[in-house]
Gaussian input, Z-matrix of N, CA and C with variables (Angstrom, degrees):
# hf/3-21g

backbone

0 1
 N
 C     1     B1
 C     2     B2     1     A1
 N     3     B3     2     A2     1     D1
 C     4     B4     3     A3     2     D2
 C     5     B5     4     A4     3     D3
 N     6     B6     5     A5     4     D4
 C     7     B7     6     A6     5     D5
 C     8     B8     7     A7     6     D6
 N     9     B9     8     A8     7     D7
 C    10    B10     9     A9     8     D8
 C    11    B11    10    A10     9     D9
 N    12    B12    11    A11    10    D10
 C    13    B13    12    A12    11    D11
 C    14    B14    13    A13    12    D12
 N    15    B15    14    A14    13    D13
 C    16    B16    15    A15    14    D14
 C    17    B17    16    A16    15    D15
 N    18    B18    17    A17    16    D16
 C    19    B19    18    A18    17    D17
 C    20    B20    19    A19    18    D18
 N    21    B21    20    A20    19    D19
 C    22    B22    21    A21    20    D20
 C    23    B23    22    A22    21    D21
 N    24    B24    23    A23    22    D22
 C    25    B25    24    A24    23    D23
 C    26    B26    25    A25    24    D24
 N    27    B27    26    A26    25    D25
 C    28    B28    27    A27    26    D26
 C    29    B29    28    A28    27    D27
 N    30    B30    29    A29    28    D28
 C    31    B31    30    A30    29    D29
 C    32    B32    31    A31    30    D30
 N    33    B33    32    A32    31    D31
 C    34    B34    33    A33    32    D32
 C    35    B35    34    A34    33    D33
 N    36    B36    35    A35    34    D34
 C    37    B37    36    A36    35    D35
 C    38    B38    37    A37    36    D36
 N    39    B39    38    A38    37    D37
 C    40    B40    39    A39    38    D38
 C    41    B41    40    A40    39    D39
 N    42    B42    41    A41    40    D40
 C    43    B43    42    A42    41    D41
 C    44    B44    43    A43    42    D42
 N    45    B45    44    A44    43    D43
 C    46    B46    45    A45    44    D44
 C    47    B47    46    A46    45    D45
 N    48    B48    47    A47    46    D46
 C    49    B49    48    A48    47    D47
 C    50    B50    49    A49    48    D48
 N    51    B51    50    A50    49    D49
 C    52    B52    51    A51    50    D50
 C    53    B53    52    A52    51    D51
 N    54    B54    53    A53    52    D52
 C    55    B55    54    A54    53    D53
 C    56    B56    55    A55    54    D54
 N    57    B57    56    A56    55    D55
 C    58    B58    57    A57    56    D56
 C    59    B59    58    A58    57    D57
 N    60    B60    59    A59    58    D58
 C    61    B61    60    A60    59    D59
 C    62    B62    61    A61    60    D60
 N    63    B63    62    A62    61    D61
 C    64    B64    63    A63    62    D62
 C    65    B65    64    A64    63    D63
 N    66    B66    65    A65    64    D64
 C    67    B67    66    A66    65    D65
 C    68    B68    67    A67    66    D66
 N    69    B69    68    A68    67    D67
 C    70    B70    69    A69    68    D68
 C    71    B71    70    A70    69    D69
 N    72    B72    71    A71    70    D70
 C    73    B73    72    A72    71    D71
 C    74    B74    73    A73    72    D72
 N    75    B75    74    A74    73    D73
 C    76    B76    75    A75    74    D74
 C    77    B77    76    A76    75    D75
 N    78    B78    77    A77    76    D76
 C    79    B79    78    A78    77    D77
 C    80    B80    79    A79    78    D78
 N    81    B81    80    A80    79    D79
 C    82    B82    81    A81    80    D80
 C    83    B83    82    A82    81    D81
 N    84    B84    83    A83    82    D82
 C    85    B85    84    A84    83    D83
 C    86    B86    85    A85    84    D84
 N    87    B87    86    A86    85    D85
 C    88    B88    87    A87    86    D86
 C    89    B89    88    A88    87    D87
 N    90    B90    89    A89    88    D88
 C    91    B91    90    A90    89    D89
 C    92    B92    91    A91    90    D90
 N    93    B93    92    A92    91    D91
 C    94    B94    93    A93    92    D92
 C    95    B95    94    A94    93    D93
 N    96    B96    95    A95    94    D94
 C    97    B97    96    A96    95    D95
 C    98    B98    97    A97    96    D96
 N    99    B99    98    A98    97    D97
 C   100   B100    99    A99    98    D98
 C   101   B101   100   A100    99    D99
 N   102   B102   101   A101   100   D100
 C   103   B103   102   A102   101   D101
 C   104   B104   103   A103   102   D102
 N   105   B105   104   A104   103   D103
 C   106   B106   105   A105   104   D104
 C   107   B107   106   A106   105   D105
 N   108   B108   107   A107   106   D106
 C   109   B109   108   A108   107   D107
 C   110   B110   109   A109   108   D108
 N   111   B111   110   A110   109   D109
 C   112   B112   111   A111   110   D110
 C   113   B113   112   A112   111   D111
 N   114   B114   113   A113   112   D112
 C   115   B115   114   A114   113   D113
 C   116   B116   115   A115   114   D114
 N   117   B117   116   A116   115   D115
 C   118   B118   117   A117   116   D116
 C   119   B119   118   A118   117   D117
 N   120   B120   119   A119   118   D118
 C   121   B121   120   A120   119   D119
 C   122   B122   121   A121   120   D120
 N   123   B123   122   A122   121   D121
 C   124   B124   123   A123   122   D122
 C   125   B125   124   A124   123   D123
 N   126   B126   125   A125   124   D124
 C   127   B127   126   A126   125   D125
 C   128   B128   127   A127   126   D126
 N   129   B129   128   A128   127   D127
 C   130   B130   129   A129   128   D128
 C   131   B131   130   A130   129   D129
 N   132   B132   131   A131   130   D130
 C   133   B133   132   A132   131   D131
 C   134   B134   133   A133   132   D132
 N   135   B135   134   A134   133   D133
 C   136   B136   135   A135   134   D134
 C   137   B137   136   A136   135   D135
 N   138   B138   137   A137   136   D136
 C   139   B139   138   A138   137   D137
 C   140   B140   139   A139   138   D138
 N   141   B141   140   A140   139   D139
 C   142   B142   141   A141   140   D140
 C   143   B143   142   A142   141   D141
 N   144   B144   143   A143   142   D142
 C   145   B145   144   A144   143   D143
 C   146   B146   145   A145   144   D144
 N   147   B147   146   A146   145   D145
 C   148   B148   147   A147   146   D146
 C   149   B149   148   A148   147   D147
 N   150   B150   149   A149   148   D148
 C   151   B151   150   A150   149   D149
 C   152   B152   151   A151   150   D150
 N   153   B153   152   A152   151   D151
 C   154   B154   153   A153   152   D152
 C   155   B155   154   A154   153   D153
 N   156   B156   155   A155   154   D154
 C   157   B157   156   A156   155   D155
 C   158   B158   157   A157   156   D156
 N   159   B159   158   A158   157   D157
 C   160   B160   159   A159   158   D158
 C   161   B161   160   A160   159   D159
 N   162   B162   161   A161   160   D160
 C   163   B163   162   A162   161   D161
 C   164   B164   163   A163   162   D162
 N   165   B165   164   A164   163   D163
 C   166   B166   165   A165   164   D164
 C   167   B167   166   A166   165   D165
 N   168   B168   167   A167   166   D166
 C   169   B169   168   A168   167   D167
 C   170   B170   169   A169   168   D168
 N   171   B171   170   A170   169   D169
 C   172   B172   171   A171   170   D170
 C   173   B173   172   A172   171   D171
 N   174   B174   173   A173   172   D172
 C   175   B175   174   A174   173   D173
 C   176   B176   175   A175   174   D174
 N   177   B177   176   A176   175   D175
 C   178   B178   177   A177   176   D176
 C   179   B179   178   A178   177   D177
 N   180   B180   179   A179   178   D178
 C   181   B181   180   A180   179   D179
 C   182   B182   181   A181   180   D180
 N   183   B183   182   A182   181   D181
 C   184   B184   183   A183   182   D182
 C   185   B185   184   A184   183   D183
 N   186   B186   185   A185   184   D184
 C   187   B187   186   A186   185   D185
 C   188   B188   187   A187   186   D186
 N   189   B189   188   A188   187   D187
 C   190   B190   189   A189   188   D188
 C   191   B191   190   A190   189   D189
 N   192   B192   191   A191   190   D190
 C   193   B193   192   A192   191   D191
 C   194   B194   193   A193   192   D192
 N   195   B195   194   A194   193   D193
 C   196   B196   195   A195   194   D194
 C   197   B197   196   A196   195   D195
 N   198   B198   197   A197   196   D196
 C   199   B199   198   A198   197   D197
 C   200   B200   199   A199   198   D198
 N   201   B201   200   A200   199   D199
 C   202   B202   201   A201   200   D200
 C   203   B203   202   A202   201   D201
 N   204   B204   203   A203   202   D202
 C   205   B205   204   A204   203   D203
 C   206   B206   205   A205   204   D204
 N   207   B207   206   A206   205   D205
 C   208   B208   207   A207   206   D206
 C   209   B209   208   A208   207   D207
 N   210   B210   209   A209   208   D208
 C   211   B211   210   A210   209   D209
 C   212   B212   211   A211   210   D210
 N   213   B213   212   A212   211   D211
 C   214   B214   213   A213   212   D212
 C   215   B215   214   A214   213   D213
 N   216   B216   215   A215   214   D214
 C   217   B217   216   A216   215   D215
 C   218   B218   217   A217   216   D216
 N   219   B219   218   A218   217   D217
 C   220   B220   219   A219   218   D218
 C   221   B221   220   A220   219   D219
 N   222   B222   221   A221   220   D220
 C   223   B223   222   A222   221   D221
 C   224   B224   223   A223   222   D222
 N   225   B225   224   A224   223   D223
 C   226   B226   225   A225   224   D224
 C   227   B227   226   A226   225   D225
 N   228   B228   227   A227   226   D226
 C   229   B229   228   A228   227   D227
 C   230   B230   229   A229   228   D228
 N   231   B231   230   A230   229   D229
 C   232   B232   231   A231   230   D230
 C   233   B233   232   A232   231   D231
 N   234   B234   233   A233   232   D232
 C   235   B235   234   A234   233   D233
 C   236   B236   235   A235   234   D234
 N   237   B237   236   A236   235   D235
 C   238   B238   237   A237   236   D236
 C   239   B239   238   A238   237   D237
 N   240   B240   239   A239   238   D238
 C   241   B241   240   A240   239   D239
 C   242   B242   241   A241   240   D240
 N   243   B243   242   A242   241   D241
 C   244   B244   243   A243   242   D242
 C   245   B245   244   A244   243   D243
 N   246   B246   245   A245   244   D244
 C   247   B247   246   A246   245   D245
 C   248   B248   247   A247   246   D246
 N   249   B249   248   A248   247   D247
 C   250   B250   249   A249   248   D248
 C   251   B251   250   A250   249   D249
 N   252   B252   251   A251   250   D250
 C   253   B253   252   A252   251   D251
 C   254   B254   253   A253   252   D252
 N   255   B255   254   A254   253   D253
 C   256   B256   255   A255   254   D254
 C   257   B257   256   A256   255   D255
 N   258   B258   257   A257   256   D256
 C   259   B259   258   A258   257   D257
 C   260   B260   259   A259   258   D258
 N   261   B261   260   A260   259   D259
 C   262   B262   261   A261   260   D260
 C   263   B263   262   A262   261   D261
 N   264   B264   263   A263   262   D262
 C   265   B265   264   A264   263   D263
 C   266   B266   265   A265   264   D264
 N   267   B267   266   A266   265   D265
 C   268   B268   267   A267   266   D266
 C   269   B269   268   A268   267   D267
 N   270   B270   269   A269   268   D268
 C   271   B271   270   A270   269   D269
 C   272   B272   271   A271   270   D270
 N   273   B273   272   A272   271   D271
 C   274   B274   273   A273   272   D272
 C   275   B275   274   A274   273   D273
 N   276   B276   275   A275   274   D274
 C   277   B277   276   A276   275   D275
 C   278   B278   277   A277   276   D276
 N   279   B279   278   A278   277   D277
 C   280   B280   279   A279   278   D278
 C   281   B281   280   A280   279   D279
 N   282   B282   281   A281   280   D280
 C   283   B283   282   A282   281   D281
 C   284   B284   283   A283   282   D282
 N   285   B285   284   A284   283   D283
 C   286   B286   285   A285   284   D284
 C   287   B287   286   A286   285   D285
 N   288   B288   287   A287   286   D286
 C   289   B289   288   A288   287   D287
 C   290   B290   289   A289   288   D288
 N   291   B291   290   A290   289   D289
 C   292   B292   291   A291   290   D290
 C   293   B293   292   A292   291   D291
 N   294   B294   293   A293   292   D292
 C   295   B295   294   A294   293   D293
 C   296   B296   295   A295   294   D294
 N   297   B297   296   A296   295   D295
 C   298   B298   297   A297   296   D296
 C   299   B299   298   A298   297   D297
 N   300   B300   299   A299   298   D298
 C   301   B301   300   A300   299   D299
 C   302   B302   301   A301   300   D300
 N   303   B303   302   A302   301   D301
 C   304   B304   303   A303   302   D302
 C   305   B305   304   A304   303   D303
 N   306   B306   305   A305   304   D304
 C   307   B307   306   A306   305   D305
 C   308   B308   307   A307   306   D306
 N   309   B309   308   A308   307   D307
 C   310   B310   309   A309   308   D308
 C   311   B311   310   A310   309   D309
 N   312   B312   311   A311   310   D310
 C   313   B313   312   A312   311   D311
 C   314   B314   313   A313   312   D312
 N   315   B315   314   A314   313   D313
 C   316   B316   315   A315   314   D314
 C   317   B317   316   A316   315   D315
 N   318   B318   317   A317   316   D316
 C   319   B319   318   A318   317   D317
 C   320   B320   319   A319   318   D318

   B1=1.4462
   B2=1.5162
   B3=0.9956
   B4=1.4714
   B5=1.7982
   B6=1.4737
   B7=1.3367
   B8=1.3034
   B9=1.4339
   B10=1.4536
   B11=1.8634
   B12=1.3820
   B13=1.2830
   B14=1.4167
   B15=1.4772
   B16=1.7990
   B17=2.0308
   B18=0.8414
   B19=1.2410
   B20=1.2982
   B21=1.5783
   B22=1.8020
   B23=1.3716
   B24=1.2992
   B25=1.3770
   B26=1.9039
   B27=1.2243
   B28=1.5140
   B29=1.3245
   B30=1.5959
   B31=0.8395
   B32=1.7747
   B33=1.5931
   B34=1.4006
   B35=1.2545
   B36=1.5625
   B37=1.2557
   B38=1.7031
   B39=1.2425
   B40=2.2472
   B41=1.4931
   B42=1.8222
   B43=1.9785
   B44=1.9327
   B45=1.3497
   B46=1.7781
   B47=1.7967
   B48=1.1050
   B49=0.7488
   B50=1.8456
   B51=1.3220
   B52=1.6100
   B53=1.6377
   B54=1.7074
   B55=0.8722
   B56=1.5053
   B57=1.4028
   B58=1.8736
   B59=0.9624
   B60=1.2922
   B61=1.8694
   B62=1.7392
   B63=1.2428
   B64=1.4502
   B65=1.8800
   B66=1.1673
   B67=1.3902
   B68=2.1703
   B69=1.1327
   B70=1.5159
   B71=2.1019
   B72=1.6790
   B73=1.8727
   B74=1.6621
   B75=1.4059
   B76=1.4160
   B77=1.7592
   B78=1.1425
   B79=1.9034
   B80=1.8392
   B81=0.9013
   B82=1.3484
   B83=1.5959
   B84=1.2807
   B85=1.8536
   B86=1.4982
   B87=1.0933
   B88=1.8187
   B89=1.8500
   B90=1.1788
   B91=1.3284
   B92=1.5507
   B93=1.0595
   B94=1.8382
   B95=1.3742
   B96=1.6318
   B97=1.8881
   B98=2.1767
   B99=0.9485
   B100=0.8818
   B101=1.5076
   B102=1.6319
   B103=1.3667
   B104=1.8675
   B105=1.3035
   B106=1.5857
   B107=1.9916
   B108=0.8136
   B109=1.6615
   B110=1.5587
   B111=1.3650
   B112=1.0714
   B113=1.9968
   B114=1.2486
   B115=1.3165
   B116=1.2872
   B117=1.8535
   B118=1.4837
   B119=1.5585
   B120=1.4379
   B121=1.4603
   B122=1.5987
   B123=1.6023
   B124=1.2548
   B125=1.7913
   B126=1.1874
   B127=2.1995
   B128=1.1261
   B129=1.3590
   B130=1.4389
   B131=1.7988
   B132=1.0556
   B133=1.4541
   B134=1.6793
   B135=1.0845
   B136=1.9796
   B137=1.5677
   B138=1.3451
   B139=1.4407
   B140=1.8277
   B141=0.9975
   B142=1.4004
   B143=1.9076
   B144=1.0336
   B145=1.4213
   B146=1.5272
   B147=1.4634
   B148=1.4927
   B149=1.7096
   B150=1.7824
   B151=1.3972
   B152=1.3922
   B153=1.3262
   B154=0.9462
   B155=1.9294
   B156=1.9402
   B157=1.1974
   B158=1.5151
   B159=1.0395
   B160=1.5699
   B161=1.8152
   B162=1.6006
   B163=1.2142
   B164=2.0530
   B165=1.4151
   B166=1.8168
   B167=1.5461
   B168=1.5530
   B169=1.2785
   B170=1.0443
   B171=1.5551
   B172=1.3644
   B173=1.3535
   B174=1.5167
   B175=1.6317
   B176=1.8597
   B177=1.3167
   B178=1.5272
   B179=1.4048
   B180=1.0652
   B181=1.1964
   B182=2.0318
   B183=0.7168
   B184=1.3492
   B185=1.7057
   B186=0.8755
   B187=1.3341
   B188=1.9601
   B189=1.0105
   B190=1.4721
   B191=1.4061
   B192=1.5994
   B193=1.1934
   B194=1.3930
   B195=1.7148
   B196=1.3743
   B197=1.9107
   B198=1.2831
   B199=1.7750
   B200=1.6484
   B201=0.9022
   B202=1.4012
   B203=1.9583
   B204=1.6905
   B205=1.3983
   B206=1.7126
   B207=1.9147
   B208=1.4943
   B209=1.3478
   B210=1.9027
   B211=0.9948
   B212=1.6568
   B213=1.4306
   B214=1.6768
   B215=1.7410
   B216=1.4411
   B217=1.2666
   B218=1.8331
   B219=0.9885
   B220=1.3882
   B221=1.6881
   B222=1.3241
   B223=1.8757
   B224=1.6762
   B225=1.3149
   B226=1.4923
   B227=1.5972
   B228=1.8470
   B229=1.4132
   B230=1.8348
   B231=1.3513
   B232=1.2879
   B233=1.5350
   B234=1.9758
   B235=1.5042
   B236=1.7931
   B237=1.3221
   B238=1.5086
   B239=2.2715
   B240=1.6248
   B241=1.6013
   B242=1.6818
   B243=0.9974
   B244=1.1984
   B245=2.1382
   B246=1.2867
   B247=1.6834
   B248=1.5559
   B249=1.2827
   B250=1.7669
   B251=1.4073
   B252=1.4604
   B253=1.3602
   B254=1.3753
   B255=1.2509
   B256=1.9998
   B257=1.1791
   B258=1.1343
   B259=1.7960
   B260=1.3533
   B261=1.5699
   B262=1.4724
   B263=1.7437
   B264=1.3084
   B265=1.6846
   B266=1.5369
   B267=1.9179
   B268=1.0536
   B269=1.4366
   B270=1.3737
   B271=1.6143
   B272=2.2791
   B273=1.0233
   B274=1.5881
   B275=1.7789
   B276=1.7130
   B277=1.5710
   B278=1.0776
   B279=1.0270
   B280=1.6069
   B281=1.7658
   B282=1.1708
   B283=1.6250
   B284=1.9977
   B285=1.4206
   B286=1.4846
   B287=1.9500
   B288=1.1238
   B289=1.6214
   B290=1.7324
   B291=1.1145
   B292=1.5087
   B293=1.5785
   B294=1.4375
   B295=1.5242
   B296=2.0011
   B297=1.3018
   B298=1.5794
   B299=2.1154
   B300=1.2697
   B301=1.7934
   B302=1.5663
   B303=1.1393
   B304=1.3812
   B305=1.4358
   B306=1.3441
   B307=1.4945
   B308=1.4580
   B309=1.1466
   B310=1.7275
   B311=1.3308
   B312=1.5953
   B313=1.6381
   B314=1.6514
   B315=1.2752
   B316=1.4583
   B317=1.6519
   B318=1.2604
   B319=1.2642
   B320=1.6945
   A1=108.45
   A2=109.40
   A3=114.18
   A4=142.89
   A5=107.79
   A6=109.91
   A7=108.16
   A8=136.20
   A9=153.70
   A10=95.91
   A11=106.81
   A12=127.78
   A13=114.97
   A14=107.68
   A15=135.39
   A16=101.94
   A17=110.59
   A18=105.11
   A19=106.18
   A20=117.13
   A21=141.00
   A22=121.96
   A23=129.77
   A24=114.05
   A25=84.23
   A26=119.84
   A27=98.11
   A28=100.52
   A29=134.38
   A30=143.26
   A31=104.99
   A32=114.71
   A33=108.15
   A34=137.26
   A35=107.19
   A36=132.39
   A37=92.60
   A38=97.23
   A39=89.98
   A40=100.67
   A41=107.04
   A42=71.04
   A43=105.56
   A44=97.62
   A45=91.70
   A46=110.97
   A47=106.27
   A48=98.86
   A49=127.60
   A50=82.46
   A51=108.41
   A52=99.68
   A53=117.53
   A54=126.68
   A55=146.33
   A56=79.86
   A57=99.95
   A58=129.89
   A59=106.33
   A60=102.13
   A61=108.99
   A62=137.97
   A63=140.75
   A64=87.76
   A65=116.70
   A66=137.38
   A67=93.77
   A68=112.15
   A69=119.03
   A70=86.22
   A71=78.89
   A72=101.24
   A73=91.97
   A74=89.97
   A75=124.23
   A76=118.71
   A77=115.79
   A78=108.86
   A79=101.66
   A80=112.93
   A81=131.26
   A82=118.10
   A83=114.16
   A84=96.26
   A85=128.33
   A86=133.59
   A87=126.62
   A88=91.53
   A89=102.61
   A90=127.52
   A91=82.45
   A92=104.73
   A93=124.21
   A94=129.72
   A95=96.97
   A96=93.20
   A97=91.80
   A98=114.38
   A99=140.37
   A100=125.76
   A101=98.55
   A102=109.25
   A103=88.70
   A104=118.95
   A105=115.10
   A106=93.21
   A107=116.02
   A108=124.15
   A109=88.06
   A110=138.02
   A111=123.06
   A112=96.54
   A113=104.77
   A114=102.03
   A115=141.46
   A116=97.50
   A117=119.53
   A118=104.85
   A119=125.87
   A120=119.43
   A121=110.40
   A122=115.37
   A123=138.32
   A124=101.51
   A125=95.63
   A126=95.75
   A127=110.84
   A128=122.62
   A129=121.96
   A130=99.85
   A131=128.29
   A132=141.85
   A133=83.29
   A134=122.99
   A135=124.55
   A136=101.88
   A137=146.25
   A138=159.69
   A139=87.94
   A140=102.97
   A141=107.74
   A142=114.48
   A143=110.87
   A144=123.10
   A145=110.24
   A146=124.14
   A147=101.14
   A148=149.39
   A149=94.74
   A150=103.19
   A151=112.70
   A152=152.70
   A153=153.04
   A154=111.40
   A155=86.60
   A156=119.02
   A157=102.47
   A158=135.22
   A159=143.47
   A160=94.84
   A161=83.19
   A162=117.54
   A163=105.38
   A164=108.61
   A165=99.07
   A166=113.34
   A167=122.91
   A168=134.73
   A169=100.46
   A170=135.96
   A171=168.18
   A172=120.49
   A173=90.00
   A174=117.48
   A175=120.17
   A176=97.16
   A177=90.32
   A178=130.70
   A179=131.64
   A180=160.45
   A181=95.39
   A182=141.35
   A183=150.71
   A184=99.91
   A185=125.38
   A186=131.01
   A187=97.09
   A188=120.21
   A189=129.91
   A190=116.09
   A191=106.04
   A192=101.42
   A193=133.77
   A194=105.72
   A195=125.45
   A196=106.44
   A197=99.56
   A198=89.79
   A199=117.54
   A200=145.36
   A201=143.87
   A202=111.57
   A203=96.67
   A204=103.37
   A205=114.13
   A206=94.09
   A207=100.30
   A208=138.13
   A209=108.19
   A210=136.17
   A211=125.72
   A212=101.23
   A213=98.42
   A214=80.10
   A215=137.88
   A216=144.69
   A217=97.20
   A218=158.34
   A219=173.66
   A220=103.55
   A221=97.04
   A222=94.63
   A223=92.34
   A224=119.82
   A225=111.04
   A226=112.31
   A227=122.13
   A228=141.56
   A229=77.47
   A230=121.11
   A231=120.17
   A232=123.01
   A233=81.21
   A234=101.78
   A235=97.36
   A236=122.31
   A237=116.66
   A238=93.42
   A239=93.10
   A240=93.01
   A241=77.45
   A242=156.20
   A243=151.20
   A244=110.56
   A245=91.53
   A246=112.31
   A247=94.24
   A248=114.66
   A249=116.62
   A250=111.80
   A251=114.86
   A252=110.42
   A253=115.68
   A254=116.60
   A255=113.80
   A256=111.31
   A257=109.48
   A258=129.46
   A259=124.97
   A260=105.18
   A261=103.77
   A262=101.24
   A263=104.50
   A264=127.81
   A265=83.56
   A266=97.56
   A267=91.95
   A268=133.91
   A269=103.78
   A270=143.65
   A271=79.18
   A272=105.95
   A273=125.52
   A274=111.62
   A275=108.33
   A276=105.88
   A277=123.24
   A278=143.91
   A279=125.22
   A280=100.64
   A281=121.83
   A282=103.14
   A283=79.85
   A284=125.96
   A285=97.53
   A286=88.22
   A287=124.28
   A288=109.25
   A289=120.28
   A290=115.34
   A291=115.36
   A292=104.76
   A293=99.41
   A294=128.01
   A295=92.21
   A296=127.40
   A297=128.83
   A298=72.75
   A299=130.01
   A300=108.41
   A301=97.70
   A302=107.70
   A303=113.93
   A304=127.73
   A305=116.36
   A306=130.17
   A307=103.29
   A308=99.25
   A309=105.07
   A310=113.38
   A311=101.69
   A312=127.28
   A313=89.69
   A314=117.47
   A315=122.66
   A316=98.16
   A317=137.84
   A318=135.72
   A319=105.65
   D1=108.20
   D2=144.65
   D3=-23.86
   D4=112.77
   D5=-173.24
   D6=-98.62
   D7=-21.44
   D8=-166.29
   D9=-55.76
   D10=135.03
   D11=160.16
   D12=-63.59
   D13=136.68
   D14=-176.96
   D15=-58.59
   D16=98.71
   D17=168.82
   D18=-30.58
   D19=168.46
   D20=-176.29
   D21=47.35
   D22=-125.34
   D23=-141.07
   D24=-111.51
   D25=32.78
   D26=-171.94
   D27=-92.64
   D28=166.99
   D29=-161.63
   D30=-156.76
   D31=135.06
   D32=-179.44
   D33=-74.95
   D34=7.73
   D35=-165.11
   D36=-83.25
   D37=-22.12
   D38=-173.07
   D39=-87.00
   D40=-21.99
   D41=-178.29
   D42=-80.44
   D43=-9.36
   D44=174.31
   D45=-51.47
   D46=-41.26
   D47=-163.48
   D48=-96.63
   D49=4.24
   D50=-169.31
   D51=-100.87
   D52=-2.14
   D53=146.20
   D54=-41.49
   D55=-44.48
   D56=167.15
   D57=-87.97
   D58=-9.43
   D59=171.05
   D60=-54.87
   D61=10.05
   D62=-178.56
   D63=-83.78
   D64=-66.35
   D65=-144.59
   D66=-68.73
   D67=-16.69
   D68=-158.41
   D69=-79.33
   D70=149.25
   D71=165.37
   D72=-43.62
   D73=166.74
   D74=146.59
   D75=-64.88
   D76=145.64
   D77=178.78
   D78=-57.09
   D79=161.49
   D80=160.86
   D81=-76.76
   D82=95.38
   D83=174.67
   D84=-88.53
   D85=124.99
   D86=-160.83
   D87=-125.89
   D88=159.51
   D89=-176.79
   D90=-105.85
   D91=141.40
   D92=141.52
   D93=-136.46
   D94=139.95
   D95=-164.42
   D96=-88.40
   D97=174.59
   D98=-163.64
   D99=-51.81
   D100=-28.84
   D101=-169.56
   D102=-102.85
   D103=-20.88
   D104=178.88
   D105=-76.17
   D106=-37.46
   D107=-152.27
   D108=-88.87
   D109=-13.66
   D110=-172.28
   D111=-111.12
   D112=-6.92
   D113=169.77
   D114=-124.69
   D115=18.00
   D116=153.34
   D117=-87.46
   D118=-46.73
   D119=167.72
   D120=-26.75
   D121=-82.80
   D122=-170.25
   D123=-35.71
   D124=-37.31
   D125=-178.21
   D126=-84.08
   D127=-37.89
   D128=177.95
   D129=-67.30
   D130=-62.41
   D131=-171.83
   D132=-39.39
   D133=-74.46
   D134=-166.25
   D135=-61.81
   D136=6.89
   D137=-135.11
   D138=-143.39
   D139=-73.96
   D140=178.69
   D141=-53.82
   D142=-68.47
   D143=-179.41
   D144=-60.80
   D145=-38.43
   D146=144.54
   D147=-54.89
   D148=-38.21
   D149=166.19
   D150=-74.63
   D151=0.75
   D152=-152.43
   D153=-108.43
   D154=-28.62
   D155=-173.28
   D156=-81.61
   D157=-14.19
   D158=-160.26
   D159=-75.98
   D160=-63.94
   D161=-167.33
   D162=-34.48
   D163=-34.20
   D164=169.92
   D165=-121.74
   D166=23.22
   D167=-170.15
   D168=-90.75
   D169=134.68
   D170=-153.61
   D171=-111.61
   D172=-60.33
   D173=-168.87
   D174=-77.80
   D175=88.53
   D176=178.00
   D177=-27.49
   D178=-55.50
   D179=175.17
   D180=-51.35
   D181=-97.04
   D182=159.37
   D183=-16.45
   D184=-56.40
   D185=-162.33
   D186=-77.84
   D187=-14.86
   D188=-178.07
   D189=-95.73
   D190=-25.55
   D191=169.67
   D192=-114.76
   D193=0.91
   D194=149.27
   D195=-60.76
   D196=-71.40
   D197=166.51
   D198=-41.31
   D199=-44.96
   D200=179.98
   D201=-63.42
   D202=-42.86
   D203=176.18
   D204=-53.17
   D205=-54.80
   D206=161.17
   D207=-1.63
   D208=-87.39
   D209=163.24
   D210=-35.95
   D211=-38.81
   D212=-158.60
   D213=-85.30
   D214=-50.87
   D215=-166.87
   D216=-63.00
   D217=-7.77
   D218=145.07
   D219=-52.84
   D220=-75.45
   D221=-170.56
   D222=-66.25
   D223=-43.21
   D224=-167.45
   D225=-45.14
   D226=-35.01
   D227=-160.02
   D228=-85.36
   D229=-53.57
   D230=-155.73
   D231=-37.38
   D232=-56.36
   D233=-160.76
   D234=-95.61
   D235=25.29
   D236=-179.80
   D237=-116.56
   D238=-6.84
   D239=-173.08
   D240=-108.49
   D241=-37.87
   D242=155.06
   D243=-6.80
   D244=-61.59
   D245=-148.93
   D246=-99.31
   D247=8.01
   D248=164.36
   D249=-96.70
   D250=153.84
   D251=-153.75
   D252=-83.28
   D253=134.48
   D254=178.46
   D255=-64.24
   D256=127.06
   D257=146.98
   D258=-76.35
   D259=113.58
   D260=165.36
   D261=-127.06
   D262=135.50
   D263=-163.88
   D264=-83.54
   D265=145.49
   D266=176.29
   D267=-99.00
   D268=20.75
   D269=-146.19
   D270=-96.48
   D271=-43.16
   D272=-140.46
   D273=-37.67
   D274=-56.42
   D275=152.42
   D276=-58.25
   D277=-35.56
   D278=-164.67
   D279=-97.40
   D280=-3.49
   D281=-175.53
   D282=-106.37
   D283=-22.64
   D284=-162.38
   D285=-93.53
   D286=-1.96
   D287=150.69
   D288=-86.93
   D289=-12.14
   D290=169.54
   D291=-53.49
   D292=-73.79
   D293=-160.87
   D294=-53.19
   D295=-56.48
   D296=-144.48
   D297=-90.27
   D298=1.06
   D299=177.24
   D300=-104.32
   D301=-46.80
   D302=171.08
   D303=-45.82
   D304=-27.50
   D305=178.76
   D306=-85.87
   D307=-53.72
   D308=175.56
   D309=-31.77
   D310=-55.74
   D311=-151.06
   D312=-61.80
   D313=-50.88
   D314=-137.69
   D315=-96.79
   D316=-6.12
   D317=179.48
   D318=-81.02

């Protein structure tokens, strides 16, 4: 096995911290009706085609406010997946005591 460092910009400080992804919530699940689901598409779609735009931009200035456009089109997707309705399965206690007895069991 190999001890040699990952070529480029990686650094060991991310698997520290990639450590904790154990300790993190569960995802959030939301319903969206149609007209929300058709207008997280539409932000992501302008999300993409701006970042895409980075990719041959020159101009600092331009390139600062495509990043800024970014951002505001981000919380806009955020807070429109925000205001769609939560899902909770009704499966949700009894499989997250399966899984946390089962772990128990097996150590």
């Amino acid at each position: 096995m190999s001890t040699a460092s990952l070529p480029g910009p990686y650094q060991p400080s991310t698997v520290q911290h990639l450590s904790s992804i154990e300790t993190l919530a569960p995802p959030v699940r939301r319903r969206a009706n149609a007209g929300q689901a058709r207008t997280i598409e539409l932000l992501g779609n302008a999300v993409d085609h701006l970042s895409y735009g980075h990719l041959f931009l020159n101009d600092k200035a331009a390139e600062r406010a495509d990043t800024e456009a970014i951002h505001i089109l981000m919380r806009l997707k955020r807070s429109v997946f925000e205001e769609c309705e939560r899902v909770t399965p009704a499966n949700r206690p009894l499989r997250q005591w399966l899984t946390e007895h089962l772990l128990r069991g097996g150590n």
